[in-house]
ZAVOLO-975933 format. One record per residue (C-alpha): x, y, z. Coordinates in nm, 4 decimals. Example, Ala and Ser with C-alpha at 12.3 -4.5 7.8 and 13.67 -1.06 7.14 Angstrom:
! ZAVOLO-975933
ATOM         x         y         z
ATOM    1.2300   -0.4500    0.7800
ATOM    1.3670   -0.1060    0.7140
//
This chain:
! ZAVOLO-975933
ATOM         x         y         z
ATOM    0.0000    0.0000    0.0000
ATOM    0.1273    0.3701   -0.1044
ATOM    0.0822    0.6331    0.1780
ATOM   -0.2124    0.8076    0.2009
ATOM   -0.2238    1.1753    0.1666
ATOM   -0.3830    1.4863    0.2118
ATOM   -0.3484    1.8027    0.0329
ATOM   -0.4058    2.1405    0.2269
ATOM   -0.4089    2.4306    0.0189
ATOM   -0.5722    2.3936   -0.3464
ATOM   -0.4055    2.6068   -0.5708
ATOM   -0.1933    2.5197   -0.8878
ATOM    0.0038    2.3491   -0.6850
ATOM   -0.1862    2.1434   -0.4447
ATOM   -0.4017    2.0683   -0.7687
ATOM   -0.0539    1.9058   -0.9589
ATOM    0.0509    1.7339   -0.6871
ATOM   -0.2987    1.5941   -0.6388
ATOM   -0.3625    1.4969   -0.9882
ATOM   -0.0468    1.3531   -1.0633
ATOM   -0.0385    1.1400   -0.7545
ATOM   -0.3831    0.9939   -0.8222
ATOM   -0.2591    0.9340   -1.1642
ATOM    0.0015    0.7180   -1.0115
ATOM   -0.2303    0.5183   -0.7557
ATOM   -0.0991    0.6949   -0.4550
ATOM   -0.4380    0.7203   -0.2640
ATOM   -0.5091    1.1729   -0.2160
ATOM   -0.7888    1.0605    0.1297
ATOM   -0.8852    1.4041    0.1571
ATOM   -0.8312    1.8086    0.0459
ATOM   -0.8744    2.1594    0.2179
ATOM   -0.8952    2.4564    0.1425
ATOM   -0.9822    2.8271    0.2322
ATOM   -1.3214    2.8048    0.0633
ATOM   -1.4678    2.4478    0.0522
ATOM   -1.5754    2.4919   -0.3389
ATOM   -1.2060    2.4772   -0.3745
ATOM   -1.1292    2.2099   -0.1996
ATOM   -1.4114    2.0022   -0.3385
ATOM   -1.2899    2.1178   -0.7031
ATOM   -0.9738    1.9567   -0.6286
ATOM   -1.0790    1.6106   -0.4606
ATOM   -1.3451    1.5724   -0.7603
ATOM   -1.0021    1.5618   -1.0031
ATOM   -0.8198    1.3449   -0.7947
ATOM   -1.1119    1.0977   -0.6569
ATOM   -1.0734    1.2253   -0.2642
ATOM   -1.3380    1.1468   -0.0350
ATOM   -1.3187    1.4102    0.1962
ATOM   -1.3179    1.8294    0.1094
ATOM   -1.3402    2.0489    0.4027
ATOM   -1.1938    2.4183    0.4888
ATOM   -1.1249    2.2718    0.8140
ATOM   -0.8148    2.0952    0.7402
ATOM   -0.7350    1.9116    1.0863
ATOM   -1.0706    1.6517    1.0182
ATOM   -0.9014    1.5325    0.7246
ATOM   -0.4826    1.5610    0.8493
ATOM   -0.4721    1.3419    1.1254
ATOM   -0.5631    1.0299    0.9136
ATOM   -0.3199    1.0821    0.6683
ATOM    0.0604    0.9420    0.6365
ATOM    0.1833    1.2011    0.4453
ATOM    0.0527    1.6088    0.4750
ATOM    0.1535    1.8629    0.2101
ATOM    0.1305    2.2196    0.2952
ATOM    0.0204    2.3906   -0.0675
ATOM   -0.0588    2.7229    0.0452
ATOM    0.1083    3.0464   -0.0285
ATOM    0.4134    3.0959    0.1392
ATOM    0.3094    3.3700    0.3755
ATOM    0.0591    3.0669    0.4947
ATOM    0.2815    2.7780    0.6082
ATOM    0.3323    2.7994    0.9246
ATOM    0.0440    2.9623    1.0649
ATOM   -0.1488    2.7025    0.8639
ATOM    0.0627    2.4289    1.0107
ATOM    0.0356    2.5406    1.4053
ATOM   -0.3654    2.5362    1.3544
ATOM   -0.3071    2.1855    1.2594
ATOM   -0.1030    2.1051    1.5265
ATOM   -0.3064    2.2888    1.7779
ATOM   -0.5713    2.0669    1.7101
ATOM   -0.3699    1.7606    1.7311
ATOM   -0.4066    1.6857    1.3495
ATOM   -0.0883    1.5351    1.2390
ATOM   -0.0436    1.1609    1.3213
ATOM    0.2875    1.0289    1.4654
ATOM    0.5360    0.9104    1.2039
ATOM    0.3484    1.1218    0.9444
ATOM    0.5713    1.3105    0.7094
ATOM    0.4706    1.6983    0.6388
ATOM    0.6028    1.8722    0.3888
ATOM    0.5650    2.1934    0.2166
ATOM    0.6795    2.3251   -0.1336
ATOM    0.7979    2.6802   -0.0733
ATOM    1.1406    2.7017   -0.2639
ATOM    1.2549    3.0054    0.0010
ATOM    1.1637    2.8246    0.3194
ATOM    1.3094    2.5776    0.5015
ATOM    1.1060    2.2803    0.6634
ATOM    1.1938    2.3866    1.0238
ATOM    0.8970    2.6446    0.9580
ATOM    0.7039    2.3367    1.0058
ATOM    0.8515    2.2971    1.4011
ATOM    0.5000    2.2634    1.5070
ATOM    0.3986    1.9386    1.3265
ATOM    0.7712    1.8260    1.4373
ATOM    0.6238    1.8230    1.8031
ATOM    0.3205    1.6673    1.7459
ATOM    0.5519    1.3524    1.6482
ATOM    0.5259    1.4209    1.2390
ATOM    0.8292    1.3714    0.9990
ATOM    0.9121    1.7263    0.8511
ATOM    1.0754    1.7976    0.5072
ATOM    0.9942    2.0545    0.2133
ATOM    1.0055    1.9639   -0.1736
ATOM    1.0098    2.2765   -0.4034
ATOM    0.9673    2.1545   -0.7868
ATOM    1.2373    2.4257   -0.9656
ATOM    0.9778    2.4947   -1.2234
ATOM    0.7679    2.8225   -1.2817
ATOM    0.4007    2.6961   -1.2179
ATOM    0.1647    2.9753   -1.4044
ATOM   -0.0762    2.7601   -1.4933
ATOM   -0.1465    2.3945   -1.4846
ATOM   -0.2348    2.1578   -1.7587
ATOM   -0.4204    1.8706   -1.6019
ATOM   -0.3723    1.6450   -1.9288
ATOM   -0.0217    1.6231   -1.8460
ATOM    0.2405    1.5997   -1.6285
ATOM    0.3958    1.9059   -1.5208
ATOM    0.6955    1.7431   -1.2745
ATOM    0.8096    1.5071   -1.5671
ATOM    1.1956    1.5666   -1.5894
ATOM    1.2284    1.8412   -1.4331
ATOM    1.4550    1.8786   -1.0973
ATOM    1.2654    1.9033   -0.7294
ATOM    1.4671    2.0545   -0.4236
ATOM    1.4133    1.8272   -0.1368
ATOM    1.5801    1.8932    0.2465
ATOM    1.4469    1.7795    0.6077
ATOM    1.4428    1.4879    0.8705
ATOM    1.5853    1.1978    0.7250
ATOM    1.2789    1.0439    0.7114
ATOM    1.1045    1.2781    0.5459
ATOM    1.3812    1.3013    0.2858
ATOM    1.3623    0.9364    0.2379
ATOM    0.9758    0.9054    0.1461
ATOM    0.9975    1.2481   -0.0572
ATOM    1.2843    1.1184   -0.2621
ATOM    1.0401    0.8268   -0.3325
ATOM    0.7111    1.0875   -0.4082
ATOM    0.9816    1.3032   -0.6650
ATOM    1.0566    0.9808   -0.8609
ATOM    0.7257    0.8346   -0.9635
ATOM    0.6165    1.1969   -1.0248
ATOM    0.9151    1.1226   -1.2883
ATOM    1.1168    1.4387   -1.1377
ATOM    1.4552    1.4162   -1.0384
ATOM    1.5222    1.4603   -0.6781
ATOM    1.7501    1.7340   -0.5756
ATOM    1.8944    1.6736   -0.2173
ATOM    1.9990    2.0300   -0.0755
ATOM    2.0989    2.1765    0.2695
ATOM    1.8148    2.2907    0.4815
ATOM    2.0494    2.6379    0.5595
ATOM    2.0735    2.6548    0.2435
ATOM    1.7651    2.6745    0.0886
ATOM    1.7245    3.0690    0.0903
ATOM    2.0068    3.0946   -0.1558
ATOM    1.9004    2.8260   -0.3587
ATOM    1.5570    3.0301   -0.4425
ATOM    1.7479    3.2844   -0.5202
ATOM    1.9402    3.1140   -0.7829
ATOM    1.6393    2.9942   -0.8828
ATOM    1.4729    3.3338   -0.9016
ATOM    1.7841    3.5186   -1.0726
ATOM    1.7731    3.2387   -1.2950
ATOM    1.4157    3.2540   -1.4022
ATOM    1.2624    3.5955   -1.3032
ATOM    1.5681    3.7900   -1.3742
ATOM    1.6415    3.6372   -1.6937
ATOM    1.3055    3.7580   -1.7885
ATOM    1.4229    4.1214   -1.6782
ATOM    1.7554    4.1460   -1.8428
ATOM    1.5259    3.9736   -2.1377
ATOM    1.3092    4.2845   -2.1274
ATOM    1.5611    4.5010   -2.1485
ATOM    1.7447    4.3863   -2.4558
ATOM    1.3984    4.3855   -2.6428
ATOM    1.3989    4.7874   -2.5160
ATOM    1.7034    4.8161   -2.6574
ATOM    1.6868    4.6811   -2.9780
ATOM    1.3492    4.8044   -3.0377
ATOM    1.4837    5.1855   -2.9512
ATOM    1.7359    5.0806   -3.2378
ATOM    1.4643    5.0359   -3.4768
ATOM    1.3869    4.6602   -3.4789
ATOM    1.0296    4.6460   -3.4167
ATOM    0.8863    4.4623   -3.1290
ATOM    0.7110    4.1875   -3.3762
ATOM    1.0331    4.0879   -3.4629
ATOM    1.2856    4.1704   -3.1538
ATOM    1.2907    3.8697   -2.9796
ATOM    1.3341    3.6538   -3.2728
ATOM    1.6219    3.8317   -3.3811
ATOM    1.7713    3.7964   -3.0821
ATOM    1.6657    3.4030   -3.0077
ATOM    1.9694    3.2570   -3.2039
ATOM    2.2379    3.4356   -2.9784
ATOM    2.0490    3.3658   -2.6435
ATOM    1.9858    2.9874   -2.7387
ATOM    2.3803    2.9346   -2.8758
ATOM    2.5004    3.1512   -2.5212
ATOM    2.3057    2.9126   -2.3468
ATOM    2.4453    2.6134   -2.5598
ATOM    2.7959    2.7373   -2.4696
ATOM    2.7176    2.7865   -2.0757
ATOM    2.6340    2.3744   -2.1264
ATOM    2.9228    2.2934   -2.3030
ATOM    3.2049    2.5058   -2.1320
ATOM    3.0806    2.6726   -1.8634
ATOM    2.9991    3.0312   -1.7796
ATOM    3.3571    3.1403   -1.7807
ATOM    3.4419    3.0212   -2.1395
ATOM    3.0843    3.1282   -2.2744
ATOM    3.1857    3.4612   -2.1803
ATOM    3.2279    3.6890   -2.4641
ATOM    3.2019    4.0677   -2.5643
ATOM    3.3197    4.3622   -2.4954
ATOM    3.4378    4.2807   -2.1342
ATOM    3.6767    4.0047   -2.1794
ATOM    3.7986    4.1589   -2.4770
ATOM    3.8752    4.5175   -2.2764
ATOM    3.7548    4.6935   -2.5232
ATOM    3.6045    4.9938   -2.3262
ATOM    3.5541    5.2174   -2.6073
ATOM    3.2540    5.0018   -2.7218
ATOM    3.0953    4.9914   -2.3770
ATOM    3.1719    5.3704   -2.3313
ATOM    2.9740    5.3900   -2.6538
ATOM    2.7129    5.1894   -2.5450
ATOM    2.6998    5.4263   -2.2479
ATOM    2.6668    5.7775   -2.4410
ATOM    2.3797    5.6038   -2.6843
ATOM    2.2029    5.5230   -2.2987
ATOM    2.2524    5.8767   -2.1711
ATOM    2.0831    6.0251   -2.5474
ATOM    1.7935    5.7911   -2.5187
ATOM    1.6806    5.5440   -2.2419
ATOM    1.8983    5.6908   -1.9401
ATOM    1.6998    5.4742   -1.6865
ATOM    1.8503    5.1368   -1.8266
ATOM    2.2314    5.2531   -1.7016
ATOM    2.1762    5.1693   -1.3685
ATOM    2.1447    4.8218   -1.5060
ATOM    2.4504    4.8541   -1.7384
ATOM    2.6581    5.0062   -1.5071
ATOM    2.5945    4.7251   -1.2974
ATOM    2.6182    4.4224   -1.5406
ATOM    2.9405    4.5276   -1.6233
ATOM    3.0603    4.5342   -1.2783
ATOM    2.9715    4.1664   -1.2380
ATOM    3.0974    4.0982   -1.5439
ATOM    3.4271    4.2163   -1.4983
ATOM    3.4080    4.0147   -1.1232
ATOM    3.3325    3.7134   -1.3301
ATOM    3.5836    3.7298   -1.5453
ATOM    3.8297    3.7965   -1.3198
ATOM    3.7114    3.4793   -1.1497
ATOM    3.7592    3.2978   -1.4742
ATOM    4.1021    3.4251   -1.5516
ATOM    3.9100    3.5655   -1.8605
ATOM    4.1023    3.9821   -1.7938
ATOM    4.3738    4.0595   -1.5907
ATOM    4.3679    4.2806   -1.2601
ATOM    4.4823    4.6356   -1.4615
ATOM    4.1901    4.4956   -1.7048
ATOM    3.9449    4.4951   -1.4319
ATOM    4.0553    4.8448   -1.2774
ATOM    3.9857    4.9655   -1.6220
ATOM    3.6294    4.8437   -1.6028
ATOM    3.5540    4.9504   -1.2679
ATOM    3.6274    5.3686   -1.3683
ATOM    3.3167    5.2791   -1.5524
ATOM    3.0763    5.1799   -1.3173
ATOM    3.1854    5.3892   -1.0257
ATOM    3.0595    5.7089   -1.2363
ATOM    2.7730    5.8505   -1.0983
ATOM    2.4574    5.7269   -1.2279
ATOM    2.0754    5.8464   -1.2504
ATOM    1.8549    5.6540   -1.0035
ATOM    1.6650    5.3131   -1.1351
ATOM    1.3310    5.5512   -1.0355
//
């Protein structure tokens, strides 16, 4: 027999986890929710018996408790639970906040329960229910021993890849996570400024650019980030980004802030990477230690 489980919090993820699991025979007992339409929504997908916004009539019977609310939630969420006595002993709670650690969850961890978190490193905007969204990607998992153990098994027949991390470390690893997603998406946005303000218009920006982002990318893979670094920085050619500079201060003045500092942790980089030399990176750095207008 699987481990029974209970989902509490029924948003796009709570619904996933639900679905998927079901998919793979793991028996979902029971769901809760804010507002027991939700709930019900989600245990009609997944076959649960049970819906409630009472979550602590459902917890208590389960071997396994995931914690899907929003972050700001968790742990008020779980010490209602445990207030009310509704996590069995030897049950395994987990939550999936990438910038929390389990030890939020201290209060199950008293009432006897297992405590871990699992955080799938994929952006969750919407959910397809005709397939499944945890297949091959990577999910960060950190707790009790226990708790790691049974998780490692949930990750792998969602067909996910298990990613065992520190539980100190878990802050930093969202925001790798976020600079690598969210941010991209900003510096993303501000090439298609720039190359629109040079006349390419926006039907057509991103697709110009696509071919250099997907072969930088390609490179990163291959040879790492030191090698895939190119341009005007590891060539110390400050004339170009000087250039680059007076075109910003003409037109779009607000995006050297952003310059200014990209080229400071480029230079750093490449420094790291042996990539330009100290009086290389002393060149840079007369660059972004001019004063620049504010970001606002």
């Amino acid at each position: 027999m699987k481990p029974s489980i209970v989902i509490v919090g029924c948003g796009r993820m709570g619904t996933a986890l639900a679905k998927t699991l079901s998919d793979r025979s793991w028996p979902v007992i029971g769901t809760s929710s804010l507002h027991r339409s939700s709930a019900q929504k989600v245990a009609d997908i997944c076959h649960a018996p049970t819906a409630t916004d009472t979550p602590w009539e459902i917890t208590s019977r389960a071997d396994v408790v995931f914690l899907t609310t929003p972050d700001g939630m968790i742990a008020s969420v779980c010490n209602d639970i445990a207030h009310h006595d509704g996590f069995a002993k030897e049950a395994v709670v987990l939550h999936c906040s990438g910038v929390h650690a389990s030890t939020i969850l201290e209060a199950a961890h008293r009432n006897g329960a297992w405590i871990g978190s699992m955080h799938p490193l994929q952006s969750f905007a919407s959910v397809d229910l005709s397939q499944n969204p945890f297949k091959g990607i990577r999910v960060a998992i950190e707790g009790d021993a226990r708790a790691v153990s049974l998780t490692t098994r949930i990750v792998e027949e969602l067909d996910a890849m298990p990613l065992n991390i520190a539980t100190l470390g878990k802050p930093l690893y969202h925001a790798a996570a976020v600079v690598a997603s969210n941010f991209l998406v900003t510096l993303m946005g501000a090439a298609l400024r720039m190359i629109e303000q040079a006349g390419v218009t926006s039907t057509e920006a991103f697709d110009v650019l696509k071919p250099l982002i997907e072969g930088t990318l390609a490179n990163i893979g291959k040879a790492g980030v030191y090698q895939a670094l190119t341009g005007p920085v590891v060539r110390g050619d400050l004339q170009t980004i000087e250039t680059h500079i007076l075109a910003m201060e003409e037109t779009m003045p607000d995006m050297l802030p952003l310059y200014r500092c990209l080229i400071q942790y480029t230079a750093m980089m490449a420094v790291e990477g042996n990539r330009i030399s100290d009086d290389g990176f002393s060149a840079l750095q007369k660059i972004w230690v001019k004063k620049a207008p504010p970001i606002l």
